[in-house]
KOLVEXKOL-978128 format. One record per residue (C-alpha): residue number from 1; x, y, z. Coordinates in pm, 1 decimal. Layout:
atom n=NUM, px=X, py=Y, pz=Z
...
This chain:
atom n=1, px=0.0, py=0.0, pz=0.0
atom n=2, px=96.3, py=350.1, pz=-109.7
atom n=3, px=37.6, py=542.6, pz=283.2
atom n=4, px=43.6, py=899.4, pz=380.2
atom n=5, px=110.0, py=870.4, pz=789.0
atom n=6, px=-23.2, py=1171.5, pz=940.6
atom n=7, px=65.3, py=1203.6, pz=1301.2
atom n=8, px=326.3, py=1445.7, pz=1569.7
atom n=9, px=338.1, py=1329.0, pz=1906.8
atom n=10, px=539.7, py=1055.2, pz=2076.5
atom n=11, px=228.5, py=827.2, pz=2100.8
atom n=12, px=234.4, py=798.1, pz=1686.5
atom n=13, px=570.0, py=675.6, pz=1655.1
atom n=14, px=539.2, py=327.9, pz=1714.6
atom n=15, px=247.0, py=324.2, pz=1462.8
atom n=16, px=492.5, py=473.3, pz=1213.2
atom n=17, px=747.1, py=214.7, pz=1279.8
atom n=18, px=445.8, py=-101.8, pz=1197.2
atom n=19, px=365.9, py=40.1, pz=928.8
atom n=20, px=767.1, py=83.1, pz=796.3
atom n=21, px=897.1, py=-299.9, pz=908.0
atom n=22, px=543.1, py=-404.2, pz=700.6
atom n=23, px=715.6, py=-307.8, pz=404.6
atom n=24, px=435.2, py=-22.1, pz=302.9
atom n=25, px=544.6, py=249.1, pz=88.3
atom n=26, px=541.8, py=543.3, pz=283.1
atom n=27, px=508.6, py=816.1, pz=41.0
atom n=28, px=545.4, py=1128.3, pz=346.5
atom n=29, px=494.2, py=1186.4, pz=679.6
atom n=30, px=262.8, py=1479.5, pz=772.7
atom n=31, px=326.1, py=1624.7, pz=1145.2
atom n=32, px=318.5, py=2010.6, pz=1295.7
atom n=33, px=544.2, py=2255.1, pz=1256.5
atom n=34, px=864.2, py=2275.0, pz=1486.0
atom n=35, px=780.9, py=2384.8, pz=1774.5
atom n=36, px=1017.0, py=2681.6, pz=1929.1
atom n=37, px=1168.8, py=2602.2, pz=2292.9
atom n=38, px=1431.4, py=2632.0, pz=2507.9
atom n=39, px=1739.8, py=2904.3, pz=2530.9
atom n=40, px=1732.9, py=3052.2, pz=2178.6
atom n=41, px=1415.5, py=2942.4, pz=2093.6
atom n=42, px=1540.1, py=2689.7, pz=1838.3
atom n=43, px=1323.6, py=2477.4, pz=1635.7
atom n=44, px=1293.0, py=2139.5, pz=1770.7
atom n=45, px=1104.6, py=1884.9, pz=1555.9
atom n=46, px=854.9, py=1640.2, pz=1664.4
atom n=47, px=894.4, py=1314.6, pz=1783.1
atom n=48, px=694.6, py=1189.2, pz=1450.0
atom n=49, px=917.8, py=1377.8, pz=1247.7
atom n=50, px=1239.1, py=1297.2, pz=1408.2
atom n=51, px=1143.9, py=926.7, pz=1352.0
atom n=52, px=1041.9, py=945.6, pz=987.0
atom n=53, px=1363.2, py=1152.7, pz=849.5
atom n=54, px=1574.1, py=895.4, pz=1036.8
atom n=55, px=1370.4, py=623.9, pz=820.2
atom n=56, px=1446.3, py=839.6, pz=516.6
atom n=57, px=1063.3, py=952.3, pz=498.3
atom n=58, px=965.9, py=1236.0, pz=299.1
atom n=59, px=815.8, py=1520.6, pz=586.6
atom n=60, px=559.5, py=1802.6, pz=533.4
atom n=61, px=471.4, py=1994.5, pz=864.2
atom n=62, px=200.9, py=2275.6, pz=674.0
atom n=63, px=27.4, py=2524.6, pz=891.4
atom n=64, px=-280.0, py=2444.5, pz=771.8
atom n=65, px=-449.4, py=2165.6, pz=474.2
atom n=66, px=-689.0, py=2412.3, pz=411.9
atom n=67, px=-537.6, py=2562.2, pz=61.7
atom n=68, px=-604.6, py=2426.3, pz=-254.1
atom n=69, px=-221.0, py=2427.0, pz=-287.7
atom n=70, px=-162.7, py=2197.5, pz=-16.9
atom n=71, px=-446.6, py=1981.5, pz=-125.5
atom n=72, px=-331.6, py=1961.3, pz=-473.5
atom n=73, px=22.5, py=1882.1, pz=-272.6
atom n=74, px=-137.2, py=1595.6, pz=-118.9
atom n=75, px=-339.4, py=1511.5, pz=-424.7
atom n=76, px=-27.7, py=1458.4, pz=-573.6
atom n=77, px=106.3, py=1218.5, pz=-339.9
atom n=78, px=-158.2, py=880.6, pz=-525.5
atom n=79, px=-202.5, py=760.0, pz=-225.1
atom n=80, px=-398.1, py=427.6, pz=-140.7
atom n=81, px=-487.4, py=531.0, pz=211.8
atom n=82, px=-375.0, py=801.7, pz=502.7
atom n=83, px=-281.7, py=634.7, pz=816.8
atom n=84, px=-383.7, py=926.7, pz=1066.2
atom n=85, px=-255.0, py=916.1, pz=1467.2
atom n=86, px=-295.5, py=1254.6, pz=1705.9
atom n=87, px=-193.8, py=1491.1, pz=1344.2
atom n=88, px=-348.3, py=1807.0, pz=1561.7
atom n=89, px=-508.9, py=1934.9, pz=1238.8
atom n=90, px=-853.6, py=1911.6, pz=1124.0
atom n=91, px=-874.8, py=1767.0, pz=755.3
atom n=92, px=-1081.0, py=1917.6, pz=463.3
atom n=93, px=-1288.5, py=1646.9, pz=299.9
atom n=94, px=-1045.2, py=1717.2, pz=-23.8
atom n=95, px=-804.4, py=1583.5, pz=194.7
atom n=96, px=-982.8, py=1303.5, pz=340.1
atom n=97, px=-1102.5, py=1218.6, pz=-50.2
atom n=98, px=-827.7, py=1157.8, pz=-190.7
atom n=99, px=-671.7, py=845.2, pz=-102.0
atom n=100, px=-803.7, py=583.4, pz=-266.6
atom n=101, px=-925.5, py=408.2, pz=1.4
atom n=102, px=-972.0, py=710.6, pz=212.1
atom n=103, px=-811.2, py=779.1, pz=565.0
atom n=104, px=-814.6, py=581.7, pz=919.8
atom n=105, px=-766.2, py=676.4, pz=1249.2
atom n=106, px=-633.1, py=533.2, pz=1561.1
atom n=107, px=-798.5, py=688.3, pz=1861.4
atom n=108, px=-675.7, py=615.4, pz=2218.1
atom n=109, px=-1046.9, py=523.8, pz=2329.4
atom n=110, px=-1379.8, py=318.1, pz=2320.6
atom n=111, px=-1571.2, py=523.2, pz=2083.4
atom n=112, px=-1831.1, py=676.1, pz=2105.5
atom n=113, px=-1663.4, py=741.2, pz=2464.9
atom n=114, px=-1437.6, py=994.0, pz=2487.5
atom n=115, px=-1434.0, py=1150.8, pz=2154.6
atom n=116, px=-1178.5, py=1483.4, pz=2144.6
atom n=117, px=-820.9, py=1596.9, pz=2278.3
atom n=118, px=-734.6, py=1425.9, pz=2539.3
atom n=119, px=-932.7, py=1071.2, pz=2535.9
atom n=120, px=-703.6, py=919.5, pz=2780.4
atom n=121, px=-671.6, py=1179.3, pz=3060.5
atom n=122, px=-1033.5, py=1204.4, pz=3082.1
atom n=123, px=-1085.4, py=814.4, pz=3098.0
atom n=124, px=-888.1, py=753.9, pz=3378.0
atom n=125, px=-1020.5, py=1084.7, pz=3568.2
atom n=126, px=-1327.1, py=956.4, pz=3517.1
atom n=127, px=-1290.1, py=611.2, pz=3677.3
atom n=128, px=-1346.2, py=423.9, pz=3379.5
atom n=129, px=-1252.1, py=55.1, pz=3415.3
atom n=130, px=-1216.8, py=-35.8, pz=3031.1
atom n=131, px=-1049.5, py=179.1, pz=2757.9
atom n=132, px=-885.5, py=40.2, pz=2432.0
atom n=133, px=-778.7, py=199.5, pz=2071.3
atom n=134, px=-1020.2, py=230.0, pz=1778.7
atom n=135, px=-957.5, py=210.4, pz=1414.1
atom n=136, px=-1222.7, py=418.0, pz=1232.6
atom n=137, px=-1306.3, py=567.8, pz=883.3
atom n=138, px=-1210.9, py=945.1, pz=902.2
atom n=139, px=-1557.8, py=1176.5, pz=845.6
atom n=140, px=-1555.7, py=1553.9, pz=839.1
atom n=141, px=-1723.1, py=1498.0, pz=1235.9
atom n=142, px=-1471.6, py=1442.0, pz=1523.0
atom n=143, px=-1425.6, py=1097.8, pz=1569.8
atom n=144, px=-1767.1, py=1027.6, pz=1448.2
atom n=145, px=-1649.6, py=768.8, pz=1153.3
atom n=146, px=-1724.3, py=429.9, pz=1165.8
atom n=147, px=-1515.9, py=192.8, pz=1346.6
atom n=148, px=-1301.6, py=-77.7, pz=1206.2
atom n=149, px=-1159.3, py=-244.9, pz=1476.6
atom n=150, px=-1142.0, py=-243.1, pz=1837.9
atom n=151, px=-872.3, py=-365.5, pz=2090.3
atom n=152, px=-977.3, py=-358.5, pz=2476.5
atom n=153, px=-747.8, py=-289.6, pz=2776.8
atom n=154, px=-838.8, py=-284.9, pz=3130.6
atom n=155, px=-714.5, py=38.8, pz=3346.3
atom n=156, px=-564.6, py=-61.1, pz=3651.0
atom n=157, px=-572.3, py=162.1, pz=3991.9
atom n=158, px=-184.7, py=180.2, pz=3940.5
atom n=159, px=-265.1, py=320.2, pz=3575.5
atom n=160, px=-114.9, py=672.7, pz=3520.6
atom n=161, px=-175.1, py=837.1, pz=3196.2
atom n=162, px=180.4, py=805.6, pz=3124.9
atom n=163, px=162.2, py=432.8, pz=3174.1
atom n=164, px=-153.1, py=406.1, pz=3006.4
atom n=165, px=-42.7, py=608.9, pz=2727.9
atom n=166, px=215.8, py=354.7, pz=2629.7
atom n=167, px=8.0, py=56.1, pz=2658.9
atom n=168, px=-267.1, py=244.7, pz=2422.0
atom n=169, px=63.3, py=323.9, pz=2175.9
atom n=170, px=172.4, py=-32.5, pz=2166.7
atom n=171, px=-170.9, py=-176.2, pz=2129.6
atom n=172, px=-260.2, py=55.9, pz=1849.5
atom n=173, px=102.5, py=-65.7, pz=1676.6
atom n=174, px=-44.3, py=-392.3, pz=1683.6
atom n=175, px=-353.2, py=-377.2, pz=1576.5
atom n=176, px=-301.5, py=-137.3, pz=1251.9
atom n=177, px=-166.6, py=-394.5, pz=1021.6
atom n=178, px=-462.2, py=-628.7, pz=1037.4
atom n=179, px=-719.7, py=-304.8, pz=1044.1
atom n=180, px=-562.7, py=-223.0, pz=694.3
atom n=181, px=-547.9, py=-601.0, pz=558.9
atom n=182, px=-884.5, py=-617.3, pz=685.6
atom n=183, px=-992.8, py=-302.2, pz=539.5
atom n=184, px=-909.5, py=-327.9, pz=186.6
atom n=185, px=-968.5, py=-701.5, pz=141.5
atom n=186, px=-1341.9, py=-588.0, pz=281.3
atom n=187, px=-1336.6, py=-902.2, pz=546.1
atom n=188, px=-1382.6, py=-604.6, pz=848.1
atom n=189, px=-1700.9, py=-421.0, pz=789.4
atom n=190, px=-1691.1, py=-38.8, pz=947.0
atom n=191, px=-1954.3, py=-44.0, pz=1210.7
atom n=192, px=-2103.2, py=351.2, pz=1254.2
atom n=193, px=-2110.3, py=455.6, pz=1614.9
atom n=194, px=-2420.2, py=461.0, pz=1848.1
atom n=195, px=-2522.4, py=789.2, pz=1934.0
atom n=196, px=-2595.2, py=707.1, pz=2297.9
atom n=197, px=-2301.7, py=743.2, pz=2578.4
atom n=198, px=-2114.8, py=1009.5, pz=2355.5
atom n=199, px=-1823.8, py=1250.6, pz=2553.2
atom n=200, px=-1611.9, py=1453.9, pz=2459.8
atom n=201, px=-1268.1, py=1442.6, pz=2579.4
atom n=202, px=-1216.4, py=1838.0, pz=2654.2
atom n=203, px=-831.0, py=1938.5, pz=2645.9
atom n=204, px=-680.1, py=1945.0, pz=3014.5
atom n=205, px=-711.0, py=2272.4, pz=3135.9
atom n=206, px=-443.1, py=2360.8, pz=3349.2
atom n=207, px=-704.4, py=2487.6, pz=3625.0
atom n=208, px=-843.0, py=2163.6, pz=3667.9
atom n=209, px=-469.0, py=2041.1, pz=3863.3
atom n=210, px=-544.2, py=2184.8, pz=4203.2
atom n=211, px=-645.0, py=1934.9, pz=4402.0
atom n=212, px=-989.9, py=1961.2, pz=4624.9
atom n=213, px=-932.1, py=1737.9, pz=4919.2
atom n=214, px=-1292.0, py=1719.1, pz=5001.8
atom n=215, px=-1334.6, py=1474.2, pz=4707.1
atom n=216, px=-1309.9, py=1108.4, pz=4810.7
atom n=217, px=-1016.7, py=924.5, pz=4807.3
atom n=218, px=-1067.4, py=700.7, pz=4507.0
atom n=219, px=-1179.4, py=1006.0, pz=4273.7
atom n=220, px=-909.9, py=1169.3, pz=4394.7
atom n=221, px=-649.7, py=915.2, pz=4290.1
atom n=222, px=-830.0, py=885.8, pz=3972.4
atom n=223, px=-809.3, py=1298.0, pz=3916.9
atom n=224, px=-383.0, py=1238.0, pz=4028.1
atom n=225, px=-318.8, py=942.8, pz=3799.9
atom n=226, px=-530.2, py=1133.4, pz=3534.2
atom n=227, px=-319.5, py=1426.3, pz=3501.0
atom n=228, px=7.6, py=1221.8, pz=3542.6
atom n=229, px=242.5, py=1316.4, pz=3472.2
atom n=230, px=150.1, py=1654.3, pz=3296.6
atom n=231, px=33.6, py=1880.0, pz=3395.1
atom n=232, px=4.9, py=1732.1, pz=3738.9
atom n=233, px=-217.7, py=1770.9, pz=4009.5
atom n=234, px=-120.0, py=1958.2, pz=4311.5
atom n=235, px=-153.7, py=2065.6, pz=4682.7
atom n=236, px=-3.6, py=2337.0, pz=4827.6
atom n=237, px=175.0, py=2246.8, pz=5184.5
atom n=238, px=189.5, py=2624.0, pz=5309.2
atom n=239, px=406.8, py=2799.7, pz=5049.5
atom n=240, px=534.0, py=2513.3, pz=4916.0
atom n=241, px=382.7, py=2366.7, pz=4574.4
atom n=242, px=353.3, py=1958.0, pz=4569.7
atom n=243, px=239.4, py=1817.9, pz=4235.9
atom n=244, px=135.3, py=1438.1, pz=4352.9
atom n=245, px=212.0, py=1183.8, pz=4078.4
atom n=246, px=118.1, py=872.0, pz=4207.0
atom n=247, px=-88.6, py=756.4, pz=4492.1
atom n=248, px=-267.0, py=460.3, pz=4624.1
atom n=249, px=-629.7, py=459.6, pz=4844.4
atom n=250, px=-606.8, py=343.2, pz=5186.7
atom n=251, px=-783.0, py=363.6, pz=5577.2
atom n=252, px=-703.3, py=712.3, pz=5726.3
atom n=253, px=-878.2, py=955.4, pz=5904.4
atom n=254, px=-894.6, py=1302.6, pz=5977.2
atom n=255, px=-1019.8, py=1686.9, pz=5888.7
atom n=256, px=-974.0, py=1666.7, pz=5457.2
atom n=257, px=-644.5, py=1779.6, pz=5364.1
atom n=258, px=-405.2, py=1691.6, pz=5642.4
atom n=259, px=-122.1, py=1495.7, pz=5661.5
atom n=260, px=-225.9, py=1228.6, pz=5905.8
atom n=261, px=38.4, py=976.5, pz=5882.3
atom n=262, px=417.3, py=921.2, pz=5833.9
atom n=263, px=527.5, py=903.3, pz=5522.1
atom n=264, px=225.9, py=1076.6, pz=5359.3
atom n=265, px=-100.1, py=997.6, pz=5396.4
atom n=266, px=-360.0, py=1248.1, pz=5354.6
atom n=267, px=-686.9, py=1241.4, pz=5485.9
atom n=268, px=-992.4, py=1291.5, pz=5191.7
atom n=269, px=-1328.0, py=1380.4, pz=5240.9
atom n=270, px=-1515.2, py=1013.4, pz=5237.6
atom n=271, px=-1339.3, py=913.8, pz=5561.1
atom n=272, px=-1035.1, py=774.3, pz=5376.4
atom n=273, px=-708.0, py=841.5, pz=5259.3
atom n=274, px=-434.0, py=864.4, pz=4988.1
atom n=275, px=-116.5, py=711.1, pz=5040.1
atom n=276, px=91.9, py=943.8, pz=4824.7
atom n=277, px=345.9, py=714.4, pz=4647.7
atom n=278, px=531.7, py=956.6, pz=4429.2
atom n=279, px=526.6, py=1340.9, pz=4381.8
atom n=280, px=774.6, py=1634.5, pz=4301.9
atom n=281, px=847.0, py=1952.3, pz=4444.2
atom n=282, px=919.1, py=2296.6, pz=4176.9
atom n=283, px=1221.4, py=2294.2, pz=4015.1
atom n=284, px=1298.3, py=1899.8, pz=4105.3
atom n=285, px=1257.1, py=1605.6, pz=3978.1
atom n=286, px=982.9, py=1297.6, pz=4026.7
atom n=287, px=1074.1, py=1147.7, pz=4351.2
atom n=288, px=923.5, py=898.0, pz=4597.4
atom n=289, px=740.8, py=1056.5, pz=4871.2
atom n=290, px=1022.7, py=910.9, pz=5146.5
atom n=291, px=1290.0, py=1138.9, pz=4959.6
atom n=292, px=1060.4, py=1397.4, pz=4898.4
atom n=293, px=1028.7, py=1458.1, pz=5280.2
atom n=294, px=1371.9, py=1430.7, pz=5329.3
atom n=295, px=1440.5, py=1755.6, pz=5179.1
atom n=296, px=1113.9, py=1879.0, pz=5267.7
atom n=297, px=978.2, py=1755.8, pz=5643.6
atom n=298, px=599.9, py=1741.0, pz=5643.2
atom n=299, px=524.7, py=1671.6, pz=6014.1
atom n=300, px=169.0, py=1528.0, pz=6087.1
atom n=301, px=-81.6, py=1780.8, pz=6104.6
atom n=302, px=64.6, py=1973.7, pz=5803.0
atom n=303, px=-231.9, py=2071.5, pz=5604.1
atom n=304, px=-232.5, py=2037.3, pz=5250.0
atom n=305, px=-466.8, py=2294.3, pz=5036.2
């Protein structure tokens, strides 16, 4: 198959890489522009594009696919199908047109849950037990195609959405190559979505990290290992901002908010606790909470807010 892959993040790479050691004939990669960072503001490529020039992969990183230029661009291209993972642009229907067998998209979800920006996030802030990647036929809606395929994965109470993240990225590898087989040989039949239990997967908003410890204990290790590791949710210990990381339910009680045991357990509002396993202070690194309080002693009573 003649492919387009379409993609930027770190989560598309591995899907890149299946698609390469298949022996497809990856006409270009398509990922966002540079972005600008660091002392100098230098350019620095995405992960998606790093990968495909060191596979020898043609690269386009357009601002937009909304010119007839660029279209004609792609056009161009004679592809038999897009392979599209988190690209972060919307496409034109000239765009989605013109491979032969149009484009497909893995999303890092159970569709029609968690349509949107940030599918897995929201999934495990949400307490949702099940969660999986979907392989669907790209409309002009988003995420409203019909699915192709379907791989399930359980989400643990350890799950992060770091960890999770590169379960969902491995799993998606996998299941590409048969979606496509499948696809064009016409033995997998797109199924369109229902329209009942639809969300929509809102990008995190920064705002959302502070961490209300009136909430019970389990939604509020859901709402930790949800935002894990970026942006992070936090507590603030007097002055001192805490982004917790990891953390683990357990018996505790005591007024919402407080430190109540040795290491770091902090009473929640249901008459529990959380069991903070790892967290970071500003301008350190990740650390378990024992060296955390070595440079930082948190006797019992501290108050987190």
């Amino acid at each position: 198959m003649r492919i387009a892959f379409m993609g930027t993040p770190e989560f598309s790479v591995d899907i890149l890489q299946a698609l390469y050691d298949a022996g497809h004939d990856i006409a270009a990669a398509y990922c966002q522009p540079p972005s600008r960072s660091g002392r100098g503001k230098k350019e620095r490529p995405s992960p998606v594009q790093k990968h495909a020039e060191d596979l020898n992969i043609p690269v386009f990183t357009p601002q937009s696919l909304k010119s007839a230029e660029e279209q004609q661009k792609f056009k161009n291209l004679d592809l038999d199908l897009a392979i599209v993972v988190a690209y972060g642009l919307i496409l034109p229907k000239e765009i989605l047109d013109a491979p032969k067998y149009g484009c497909l998209n893995i999303h890092a979800s159970l569709l029609p849950r968690w349509r949107g920006a940030a599918p897995i996030h929201r999934a495990i802030m949400a307490g949702d037990k099940v969660t999986g990647v979907n392989i669907m036929v790209m409309e002009t809606g988003l995420d409203t195609g019909p699915v192709l395929l379907e791989r399930r994965i359980n989400i643990l109470p350890t799950d992060t959405t770091g960890i999770l993240h590169d379960k969902l990225k491995s799993l998606g590898a996998e299941a590409i190559l048969p979606a496509i087989e499948g696809y064009v040989s016409g033995a997998l039949i797109p199924v369109h979505q229902d329209d009942k239990g639809i969300s929509y997967a809102h990008k995190i908003d920064k705002q959302e990290a502070r961490i209300d410890w009136q909430r019970p204990a389990e939604e509020l290790r859901n709402h930790i290992h949800g935002l894990s590791p970026f942006p992070g949710a936090y507590g603030m210990a007097g002055d001192e901002r805490i982004k917790i990381l990891q953390a683990e339910v357990t018996e505790g009680t005591g007024p919402a908010g407080q430190l109540i045991k040795a290491p770091m357990i902090i009473a929640c509002g249901d008459g529990k606790a959380l069991r903070i396993l790892k967290a970071q202070r500003a301008g350190k690194g990740p650390m378990e909470a024992d060296d955390l309080l070595r440079g930082l002693p948190l006797p019992p009573g501290t108050i987190f807010s």
